[in-house]
N, C-alpha and C positions, 0 to 999 in steps of 0.2 A: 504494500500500500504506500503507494507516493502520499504521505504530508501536507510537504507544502501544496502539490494540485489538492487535495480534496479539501485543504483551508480555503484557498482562492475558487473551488467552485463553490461554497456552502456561501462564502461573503457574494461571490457572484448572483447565487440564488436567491439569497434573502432579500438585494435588491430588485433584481428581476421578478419575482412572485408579488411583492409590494406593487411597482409597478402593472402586473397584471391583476391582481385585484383593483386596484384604485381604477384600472378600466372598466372593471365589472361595474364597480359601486358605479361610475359615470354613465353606462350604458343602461343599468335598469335606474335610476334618478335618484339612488343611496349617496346624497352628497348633501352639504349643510349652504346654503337651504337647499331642500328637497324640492327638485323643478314639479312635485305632482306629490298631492297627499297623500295619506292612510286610506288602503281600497283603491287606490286609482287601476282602471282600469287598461289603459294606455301612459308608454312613460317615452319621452322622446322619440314619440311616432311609432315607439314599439307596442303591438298589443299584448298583453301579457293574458297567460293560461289561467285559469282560477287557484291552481298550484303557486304558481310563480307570484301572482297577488299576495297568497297567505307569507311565500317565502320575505317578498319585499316588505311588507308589514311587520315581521317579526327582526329582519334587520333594521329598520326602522326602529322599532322600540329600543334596540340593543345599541345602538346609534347613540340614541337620547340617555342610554344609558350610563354607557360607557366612554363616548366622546369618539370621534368618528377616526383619529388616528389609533388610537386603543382597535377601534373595529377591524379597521383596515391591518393592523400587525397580526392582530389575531387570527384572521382568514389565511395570512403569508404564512405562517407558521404551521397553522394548523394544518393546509395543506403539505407543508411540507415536510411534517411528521408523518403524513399519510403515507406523502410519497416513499420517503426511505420505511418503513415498517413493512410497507407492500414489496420495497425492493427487496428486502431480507429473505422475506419469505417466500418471493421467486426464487432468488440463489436458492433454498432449502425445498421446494417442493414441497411446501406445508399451505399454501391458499388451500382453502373446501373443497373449489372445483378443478385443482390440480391440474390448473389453467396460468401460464405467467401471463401476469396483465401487464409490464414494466418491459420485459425484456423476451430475448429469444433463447434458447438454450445450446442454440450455435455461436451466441458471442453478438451477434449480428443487430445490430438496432430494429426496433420493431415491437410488435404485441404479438403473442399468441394467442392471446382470446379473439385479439379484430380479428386476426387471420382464419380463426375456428370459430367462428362468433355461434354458427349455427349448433356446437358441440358445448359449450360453455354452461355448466351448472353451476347457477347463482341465486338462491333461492328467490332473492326478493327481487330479481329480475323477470322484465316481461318478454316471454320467449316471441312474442307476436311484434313489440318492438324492438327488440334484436335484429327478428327477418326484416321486418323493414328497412330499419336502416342498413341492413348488409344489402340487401339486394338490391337499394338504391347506390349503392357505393359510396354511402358517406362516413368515412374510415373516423376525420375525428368527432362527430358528434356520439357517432357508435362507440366510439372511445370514452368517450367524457360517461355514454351512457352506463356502459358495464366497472367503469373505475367507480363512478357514485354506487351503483350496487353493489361492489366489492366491498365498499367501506360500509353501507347499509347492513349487510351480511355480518362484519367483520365485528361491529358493532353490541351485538350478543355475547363475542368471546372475547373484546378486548376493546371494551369500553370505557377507559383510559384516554388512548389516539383517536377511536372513532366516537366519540359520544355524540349521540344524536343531540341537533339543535334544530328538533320539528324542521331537516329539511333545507335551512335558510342559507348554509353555506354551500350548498350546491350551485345559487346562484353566482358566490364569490370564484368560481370555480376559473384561474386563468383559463384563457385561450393558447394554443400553439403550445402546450407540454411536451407533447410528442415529438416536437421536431425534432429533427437531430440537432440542431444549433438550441432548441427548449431545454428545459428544466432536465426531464428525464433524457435527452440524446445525451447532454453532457453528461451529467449523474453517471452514464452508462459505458462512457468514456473516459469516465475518472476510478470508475471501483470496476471491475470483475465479479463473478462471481466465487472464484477462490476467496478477493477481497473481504466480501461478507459473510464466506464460512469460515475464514480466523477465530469469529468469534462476537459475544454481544457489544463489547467494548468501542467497537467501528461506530453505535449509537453514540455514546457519549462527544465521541470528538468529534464527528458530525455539529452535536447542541454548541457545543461550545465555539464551533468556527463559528457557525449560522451566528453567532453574539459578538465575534470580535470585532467590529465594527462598531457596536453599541458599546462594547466596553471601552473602546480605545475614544470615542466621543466624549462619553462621560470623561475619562482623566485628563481629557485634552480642557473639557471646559471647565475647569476646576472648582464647579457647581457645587453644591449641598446635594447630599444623596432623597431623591426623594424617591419614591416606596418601589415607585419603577423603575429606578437606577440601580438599588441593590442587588439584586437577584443577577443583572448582565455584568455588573461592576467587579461581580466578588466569587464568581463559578471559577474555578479552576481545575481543571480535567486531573485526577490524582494518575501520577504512573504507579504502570503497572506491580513494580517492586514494591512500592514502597505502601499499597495495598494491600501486598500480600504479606509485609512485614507486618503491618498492623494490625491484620485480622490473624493471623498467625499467633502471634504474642498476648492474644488477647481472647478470641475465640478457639481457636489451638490449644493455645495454652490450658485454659478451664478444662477441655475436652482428655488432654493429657497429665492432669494434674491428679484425674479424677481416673484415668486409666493408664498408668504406667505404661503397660506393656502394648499399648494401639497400633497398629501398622501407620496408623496417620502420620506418626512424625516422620516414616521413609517420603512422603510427598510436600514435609513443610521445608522448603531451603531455605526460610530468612529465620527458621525458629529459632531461638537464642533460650540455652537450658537453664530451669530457671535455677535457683539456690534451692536448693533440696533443705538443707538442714533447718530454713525458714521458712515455710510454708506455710501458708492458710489459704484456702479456698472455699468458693459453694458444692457443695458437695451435690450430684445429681444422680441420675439411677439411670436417663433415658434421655437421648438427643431430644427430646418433646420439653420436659424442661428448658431446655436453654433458650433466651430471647436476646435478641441482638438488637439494636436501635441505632442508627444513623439519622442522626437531627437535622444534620443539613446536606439531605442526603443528593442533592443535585439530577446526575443523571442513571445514577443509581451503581456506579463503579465497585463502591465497597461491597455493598449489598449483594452483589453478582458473584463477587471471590466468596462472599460468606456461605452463597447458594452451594457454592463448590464445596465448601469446604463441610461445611453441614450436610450434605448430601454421599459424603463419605463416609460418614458418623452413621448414618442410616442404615445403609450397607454396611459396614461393619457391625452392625447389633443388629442383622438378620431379614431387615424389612425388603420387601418388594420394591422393585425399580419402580413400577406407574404407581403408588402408594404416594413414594416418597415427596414429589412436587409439591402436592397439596398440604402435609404436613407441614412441610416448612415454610411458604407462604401464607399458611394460617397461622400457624406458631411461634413461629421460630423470627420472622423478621417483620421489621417494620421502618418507615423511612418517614421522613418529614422534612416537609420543603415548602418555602415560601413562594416558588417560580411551577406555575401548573403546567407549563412546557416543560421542564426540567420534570416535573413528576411524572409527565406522562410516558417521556425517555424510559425514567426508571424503573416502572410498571408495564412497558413494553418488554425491557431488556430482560425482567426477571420472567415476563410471561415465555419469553423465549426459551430462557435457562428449562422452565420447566416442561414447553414441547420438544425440548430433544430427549425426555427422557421419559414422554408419555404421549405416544401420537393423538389421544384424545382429547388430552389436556384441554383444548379449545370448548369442548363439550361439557366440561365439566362444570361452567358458571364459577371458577375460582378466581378472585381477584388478588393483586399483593398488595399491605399494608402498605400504601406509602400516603400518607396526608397531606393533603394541600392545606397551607395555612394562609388563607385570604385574610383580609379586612372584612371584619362582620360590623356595620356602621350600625350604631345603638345608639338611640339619644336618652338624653337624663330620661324625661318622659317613660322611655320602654323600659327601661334598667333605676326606677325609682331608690334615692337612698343610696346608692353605690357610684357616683362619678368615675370616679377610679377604676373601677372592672373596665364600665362601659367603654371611656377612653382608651381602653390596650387592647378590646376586643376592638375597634375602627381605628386600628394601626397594629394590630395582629400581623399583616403583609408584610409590613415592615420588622417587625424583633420576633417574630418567627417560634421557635423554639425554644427562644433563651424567656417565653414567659413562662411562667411556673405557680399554675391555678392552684389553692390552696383547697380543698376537702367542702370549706364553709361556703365556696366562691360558686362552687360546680352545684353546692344544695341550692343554693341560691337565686341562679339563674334555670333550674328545674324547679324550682317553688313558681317563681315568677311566670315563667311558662306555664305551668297547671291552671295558674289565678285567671288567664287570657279568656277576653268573654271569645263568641263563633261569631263575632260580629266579621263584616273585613275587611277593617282597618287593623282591627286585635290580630285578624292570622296571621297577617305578614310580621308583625312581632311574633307572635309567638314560634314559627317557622324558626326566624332568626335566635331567638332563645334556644331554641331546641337546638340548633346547628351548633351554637357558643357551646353548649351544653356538654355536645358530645366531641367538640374537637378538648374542649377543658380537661375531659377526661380522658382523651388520649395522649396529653400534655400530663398528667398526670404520672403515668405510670413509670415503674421502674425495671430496670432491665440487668440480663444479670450481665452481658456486654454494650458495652457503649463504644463506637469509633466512629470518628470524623476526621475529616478536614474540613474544618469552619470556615466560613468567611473570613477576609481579611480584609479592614478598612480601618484606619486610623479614626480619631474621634475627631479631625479636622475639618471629615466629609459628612458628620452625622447631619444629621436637617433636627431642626430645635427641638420636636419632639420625645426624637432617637437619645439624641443629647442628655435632655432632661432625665430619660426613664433609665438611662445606663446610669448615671450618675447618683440615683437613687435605689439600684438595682441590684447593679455591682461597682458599687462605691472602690474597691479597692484596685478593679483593672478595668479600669472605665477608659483606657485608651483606645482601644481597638477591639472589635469585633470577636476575633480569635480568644483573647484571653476571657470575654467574657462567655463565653461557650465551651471554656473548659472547666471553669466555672459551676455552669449549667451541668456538667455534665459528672459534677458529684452527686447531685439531687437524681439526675436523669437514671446512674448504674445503680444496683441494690449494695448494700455495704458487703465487702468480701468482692463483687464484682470487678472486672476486666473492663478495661480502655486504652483506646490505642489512639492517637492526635497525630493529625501531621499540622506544623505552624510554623511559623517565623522565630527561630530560635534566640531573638533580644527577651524573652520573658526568665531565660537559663540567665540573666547578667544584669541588667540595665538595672537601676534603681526603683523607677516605678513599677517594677513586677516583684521585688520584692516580697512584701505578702502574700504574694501567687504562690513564689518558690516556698516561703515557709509554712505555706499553709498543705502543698504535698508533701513537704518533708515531716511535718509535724503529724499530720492526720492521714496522710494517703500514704503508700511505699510504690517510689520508682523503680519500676521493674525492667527495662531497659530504654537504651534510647541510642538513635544514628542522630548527630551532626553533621550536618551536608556540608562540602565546599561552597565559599561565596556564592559561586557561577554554579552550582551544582543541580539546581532545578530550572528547567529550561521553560517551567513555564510564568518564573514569578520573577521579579525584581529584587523581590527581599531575600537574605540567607534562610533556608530554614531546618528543621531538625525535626523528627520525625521522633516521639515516645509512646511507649506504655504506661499503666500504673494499675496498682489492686487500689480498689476505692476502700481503702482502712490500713490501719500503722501495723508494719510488721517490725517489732523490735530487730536490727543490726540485720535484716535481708542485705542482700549484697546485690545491687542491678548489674545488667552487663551493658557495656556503654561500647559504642566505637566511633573512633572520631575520622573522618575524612578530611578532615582540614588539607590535607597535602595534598588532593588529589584532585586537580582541577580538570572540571567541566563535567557536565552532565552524565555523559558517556561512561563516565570510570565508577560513578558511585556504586550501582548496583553490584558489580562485580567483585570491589573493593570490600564494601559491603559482606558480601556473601566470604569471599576471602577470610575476613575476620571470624565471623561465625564459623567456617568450618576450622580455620587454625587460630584459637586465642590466643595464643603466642605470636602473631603477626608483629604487634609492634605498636597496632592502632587500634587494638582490643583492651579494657579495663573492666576490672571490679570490683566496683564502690559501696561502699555501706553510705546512704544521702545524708543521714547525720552527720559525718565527717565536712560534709560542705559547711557546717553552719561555723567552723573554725575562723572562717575567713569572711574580714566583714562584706556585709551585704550578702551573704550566701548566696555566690552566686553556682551554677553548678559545674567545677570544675572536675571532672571527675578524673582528668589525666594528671591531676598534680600526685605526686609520692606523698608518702606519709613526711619525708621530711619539710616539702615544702609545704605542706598543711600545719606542721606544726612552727613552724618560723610565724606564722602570721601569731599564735601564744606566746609565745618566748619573746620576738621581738617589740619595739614600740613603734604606732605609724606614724611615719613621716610628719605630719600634721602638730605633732605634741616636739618635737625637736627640732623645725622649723617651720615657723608659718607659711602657708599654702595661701597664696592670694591669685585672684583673676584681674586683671585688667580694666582701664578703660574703655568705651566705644565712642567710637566720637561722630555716632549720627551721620557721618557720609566721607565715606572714607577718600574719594575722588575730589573733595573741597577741601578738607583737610591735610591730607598724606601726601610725601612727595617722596620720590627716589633720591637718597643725601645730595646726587651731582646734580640733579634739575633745581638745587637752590643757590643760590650765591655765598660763600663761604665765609663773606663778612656777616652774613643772617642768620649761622647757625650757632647755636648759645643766646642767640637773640630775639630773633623772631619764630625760630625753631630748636627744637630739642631733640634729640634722637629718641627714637623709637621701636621697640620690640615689636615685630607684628608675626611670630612664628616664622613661617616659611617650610623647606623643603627638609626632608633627612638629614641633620649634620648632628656630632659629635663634637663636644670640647667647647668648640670657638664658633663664632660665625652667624649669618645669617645677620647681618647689622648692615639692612641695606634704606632701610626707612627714616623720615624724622617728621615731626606732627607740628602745627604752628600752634607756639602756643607763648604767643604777645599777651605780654599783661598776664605773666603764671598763667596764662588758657583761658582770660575772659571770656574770648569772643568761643570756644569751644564750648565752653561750660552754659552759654545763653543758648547753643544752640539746640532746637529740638529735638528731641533722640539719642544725645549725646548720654553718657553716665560717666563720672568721674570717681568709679569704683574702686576704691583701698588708698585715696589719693598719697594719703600721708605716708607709702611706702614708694614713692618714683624717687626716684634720683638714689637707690640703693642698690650699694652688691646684694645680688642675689644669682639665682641658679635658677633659667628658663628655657622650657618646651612650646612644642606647637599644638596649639588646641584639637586642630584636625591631623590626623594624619592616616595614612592608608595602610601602612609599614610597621617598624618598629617604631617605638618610642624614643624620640633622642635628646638630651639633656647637654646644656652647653653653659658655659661661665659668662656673667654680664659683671667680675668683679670692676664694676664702676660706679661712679656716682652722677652718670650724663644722660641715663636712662626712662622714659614713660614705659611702663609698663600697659601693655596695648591687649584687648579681649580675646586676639589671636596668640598670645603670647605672653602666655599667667607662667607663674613665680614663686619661688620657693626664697627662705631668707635664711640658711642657717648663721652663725654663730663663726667668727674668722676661724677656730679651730676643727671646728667640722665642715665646714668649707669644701675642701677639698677630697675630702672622705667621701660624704654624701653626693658629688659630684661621680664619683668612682664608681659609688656603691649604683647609682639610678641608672649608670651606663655598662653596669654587668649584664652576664647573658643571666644572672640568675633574678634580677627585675625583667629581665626581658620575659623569661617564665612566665615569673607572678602576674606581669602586667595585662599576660593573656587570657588571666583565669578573674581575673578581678574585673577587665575591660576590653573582652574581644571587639571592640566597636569603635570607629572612628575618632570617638569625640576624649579628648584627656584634660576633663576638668579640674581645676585646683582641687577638688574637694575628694576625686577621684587618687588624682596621685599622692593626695597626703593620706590614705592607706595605706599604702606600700611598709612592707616590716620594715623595720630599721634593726638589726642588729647586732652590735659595738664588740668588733673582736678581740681577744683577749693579750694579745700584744702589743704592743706601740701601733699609735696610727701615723709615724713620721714615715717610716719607707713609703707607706699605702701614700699617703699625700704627695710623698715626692716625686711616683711615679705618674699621678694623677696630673700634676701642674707640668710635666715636662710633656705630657699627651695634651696641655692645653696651649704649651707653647709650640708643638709642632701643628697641630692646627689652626692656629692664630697666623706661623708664618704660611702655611697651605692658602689662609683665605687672603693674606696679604701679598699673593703671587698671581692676581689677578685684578686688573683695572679698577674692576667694579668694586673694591675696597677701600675706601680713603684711606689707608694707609701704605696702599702699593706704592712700590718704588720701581721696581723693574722688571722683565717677565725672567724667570731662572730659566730662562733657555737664551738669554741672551747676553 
């Protein structure tokens, strides 16, 4: 399967289908204003059938409903869920009438039903309008005729894709599909049918090209997420490994905790064994116990590996192959998702899962749990007494899964529903009650697996609402979307339960996740976890890391961690990865007991540090208590302010200007003194200015020891012993003491801070507050050699940088 073609036709597509619906709407008078009312009987000269009347009347209402671009996406999609669900199961030979409607089984573009129209069993097809149109030879209306009964038919088994809407999107139905240069020539030119017997997975990345275009809009216009942004903003197609890592170590895991001896683990390659001599689990009797839940479950990715994987378990304790489908989609899994595209994927893919493994499955009316969480708009009025419910239930679309109806909430709005007179005005409440009623208590329950990959969206992008109710919700990782859905996702697993997370790994370090980390390291036991290289996920911009956890403390469990750091780009993780797992002795396998993190302030989770550099951060003192750790000035506009030292005149500087620290690039020792900030009148005219801050002022014009706030690299530390100095917000500061001076100078440019510095702050930014943690530990002989050798590394650096123009202090270039 070529990639990038099948992204570029799905972005192709979802333009192109827009486009032809928006001609449909034009042609029968589906447009704002409407050229002809409700019932009209002719619409632009066209006269319309008493069918096609009721059809345009019910888009009509759905129009006024929903808003006419809302209609118009809806038909593009909706059709073109049709189309690929119908392609699948051409490549499979699974249609009723074991007829391809899509394609030819030579490869050849085409229909076999046009071509056999007369031979085509379709129940809710009229065999008398078939002959017609075949023996008139009109290939595509006869087309259009038997694809709308295909999905009519299809309808009863997989009512999901096709659900009926009395009809009305038949109208929306583009023209010219067929073509070879249409919707399905290309389609049919971009996949094979080997393509779509790989596997269900081809759905998913299908949804999610058919969105990049909508997502890459949204970031481009750096909007507020409103309800219809999140769902296209925040889908990310999980690979395939790292799927199977999660449901492995999580549903695996329970499966093999609970049976030693299962043939299952010859089939898990990412399962990582767990600490035997610490152990707690849910104890089970029978794959029918176990329930899995995927919150935000997308296009149903996870949910698809867990079919597999639970369908092994089945067969292994004896049950019949056609049995098993139906167990496990009534049992065993459930999904939730705020995008009814995205749900409909997922309840496709898993219907699939279970016709390869029961050719009647179709016949059997079984549906898979996957919940759509729409907006149910409640006003005070209908939800008397409770504002607050009613409010999260008419932004339900929006926060999804991470709400969490309380016992009193779900009696509540079944009280109020019972109380509804049959008047109807009451139905339509009470309808909507009932509906709050029963998604409340699907939101409810608990599961003895939980795995996601959540949304991810900073809290930059929330819209006021989203804002408010995270910040009230989940007060302590109210940044971003992910942390608050792991969150979720204590309440969500039963206590003892398995969860598997793939997310942006800043929640392992940064400060504001803090009581994230401490809060699984205190109550929950990390059971393993990968850190991906930077570049490591090809579908995301942020680093991320992929864990388990048992939802409850297991005293001194030991996780198995491996860290990728080394191994850059997408390509090598999974292999790397598995590498580890099958030989722990690799080099970039660990295991940690999580308590051990809390040694080091901020716990963050470092799990590759030795037990001796865990304990340096006890023995030692940070940096901070032996010398002050200060940030910088900002002076509001760095371009009005800041010059390079030679664009000023040198009778100006000490006078009009001062020199200035503003970080810079990787250097050691010396260097990076290429700035000076005007600052006439000690910095009046800086200090009036808007925006400016004139932060730690009273510490400028001193020796100190300065880094760069950003940096990509290592950490580098260099000597400003001067007193000619602004200490600038790019370019914060340390102040020891003349006699540690040079020690601590030594000590921040060892490779053994360079360690620490990874495990305390894998992340760009090295704030004062961050590097005054750093241990400090005072060794037990003289510090004059250590100094001496430290200041002669600052004197060969000093002449390094002064062997260059750009230094006011050059003299001459040493090659001359």
């Amino acid at each position: 399967m070529n990639d990038s073609a099948l992204k570029s036709f799905c972005t192709w597509a979802r333009t192109e289908l827009i486009k032809g619906v928006e001609a449909q709407m034009v042609r029968y008078g589906i447009t704002e204003p409407a050229p002809a009312p409700v019932g009209s009987e002719t619409v632009n000269g066209l006269p319309l059938s008493p069918a096609e009347i009721e059809q345009r009347d019910e888009l009509l209402r759905m129009q006024a409903e929903v808003g006419h671009e809302a209609l118009r996406d809806r038909a593009a999609y909706t059709w073109f869920n049709r189309i690929v669900a119908i392609r699948f199961m051409d490549a499979r030979g699974w249609l009723p009438g074991r007829m391809r409607m899509l394609s030819r089984a030579d490869g050849s573009h085409g229909s076999e039903a046009v071509e056999n129209a007369l031979d085509v069993e379709i129940a809710t097809a009229d065999t008398d309008r078939i002959a017609e149109l075949k023996m008139a030879g009109l290939d595509e209306p006869l087309w259009r005729y038997l694809f709308v009964a295909q999905c009519e038919e299809l309808a009863d088994c997989l009512p999901g894709v096709f659900e009926r809407v009395g009809g009305a999107m038949e109208l929306l139905l583009p023209q010219g599909l067929m073509m070879a240069d249409g919707v399905v020539g290309k389609l049919n030119a971009v996949l094979a049918d080997e393509d779509w017997r790989e596997g269900v997975t081809v759905l998913g990345w299908m949804y999610q090209y058919y969105n990049a275009d909508v997502k890459d809009e949204f970031f481009k216009s750096k909007r507020k997420a409103a309800a219809e942004d999140i769902a296209p903003a925040t889908q990310l197609f999980t690979p395939e490994w790292i799927v199977r890592y999660m449901v492995e170590n999580s549903l695996g895991r329970l499966w093999m905790l609970n049976n030693p001896g299962s043939t299952l683990r010859e089939h898990m390659k990412y399962y990582i064994e767990p600490d035997a001599e610490h152990e707690d689990f849910i104890r089970i009797s029978s794959p029918e116990e176990i329930s899995l839940c995927d919150p935000a479950c997308g296009s149903g990715h996870i949910l698809v590996y867990a079919f597999e994987l639970l369908f092994a378990m089945y067969e292994e304790r004896g049950y019949r192959e056609r049995e098993i489908p139906e167990l496990i989609l009534t049992k065993n899994l459930a999904g939730m998702e705020i995008d009814p595209r995205a749900a409909q994927i997922a309840e496709l893919a898993l219907a699939m899962c279970a016709r390869e493994h029961n050719r009647r499955f179709f016949r059997r009316g079984v549906r898979a749990d996957v919940t759509v969480l729409t907006s149910i708009p409640l006003g005070e009025d209908e939800l008397p007494g409770n504002k607050k419910l009613a409010e999260e239930l008419s932004h339900l679309g929006e926060i999804g899964s991470l709400f969490n109806p309380s016992e009193d909430e779900i009696d509540e709005l079944k009280a109020t529903a019972a109380s509804c007179s049959d008047d109807l005005f009451a139905t339509a409440t009470k309808t909507k009650l009932e509906s709050a009623a029963a998604i409340c208590e699907k939101l409810s329950r608990r599961f003895t697996c939980v795995v996601a990959n959540p949304p991810y969206m900073g809290s930059s992008s929330f819209n006021p609402f989203t804002s408010k109710w995270i910040k009230k919700n989940y007060p302590d990782v109210k940044g971003d979307l992910f942390s608050s859905f792991v969150v979720r996702m204590f309440s969500l697993a039963k206590d003892h339960g398995e969860c598997g997370v793939m997310s942006p790994f800043v929640w392992m370090f940064i400060g504001s996740y803090e009581k994230l980390r401490n809060e699984i390291i205190d109550n929950r036991t990390l059971t393993s976890l990968i850190q991906l290289e930077y570049s490591g996920f090809a579908g995301a911009t942020v680093p991320i890391c992929t864990y388990t956890f048992h939802n409850s403390f297991v005293k001194g469990y030991k996780g198995g961690y491996v860290r990728l750091s080394d191994f850059v780009g997408a390509a090598v993780q999974a292999p790397k990865a598995l590498e580890a797992i099958r030989n722990p002795g690799c080099g970039w396998f660990y295991r940690r007991d999580a308590e051990t993190f809390k040694q080091i302030p901020g716990t963050p989770i470092a799990y590759w540090l030795g037990e001796g550099a865990n304990n340096s951060f006890g023995a030692g003192q940070p940096l901070a208590k032996i010398a002050k750790t200060r940030k910088g000035m900002f002076t509001g506009n760095n371009d009005l302010f800041l010059r390079q030292w030679y664009e000023v005149s040198c009778s100006l500087i000490d006078i009009d200007y001062k020199f200035y620290s503003k970080g810079g690039p990787y250097r050691r020792w010396y260097g990076n003194r290429d700035y000076v900030v005007r600052w006439k009148d000690d910095g009046k005219e800086i200090k009036a200015f808007p925006g400016s801050g004139n932060i730690n002022e009273s510490d400028y014009f001193k020796s100190c020891l300065c880094w760069s706030l950003i940096t990509s690299g290592d950490i580098s530390f260099r000597a400003l012993n001067t007193d000619e100095f602004v200490m600038g917000d790019a370019g914060p500061a340390c102040y020891p003491n003349p006699e540690m001076y040079f020690y601590l100078l030594g000590l921040l440019n060892s490779s053994s801070i360079q360690l620490l510095s990874k495990a305390i702050n894998p992340t760009l930014n090295w704030s004062a507050g961050v590097v005054g943690s750093f241990p400090v530990l005072l060794p037990r002989e003289s510090l004059d050699g250590i100094k001496s050798l430290v200041a002669e590394q600052v004197v060969e650096s000093e002449v390094d940088w002064d062997s260059f123009e750009t230094s006011w202090d050059f003299k001459r270039n040493p090659l001359v």
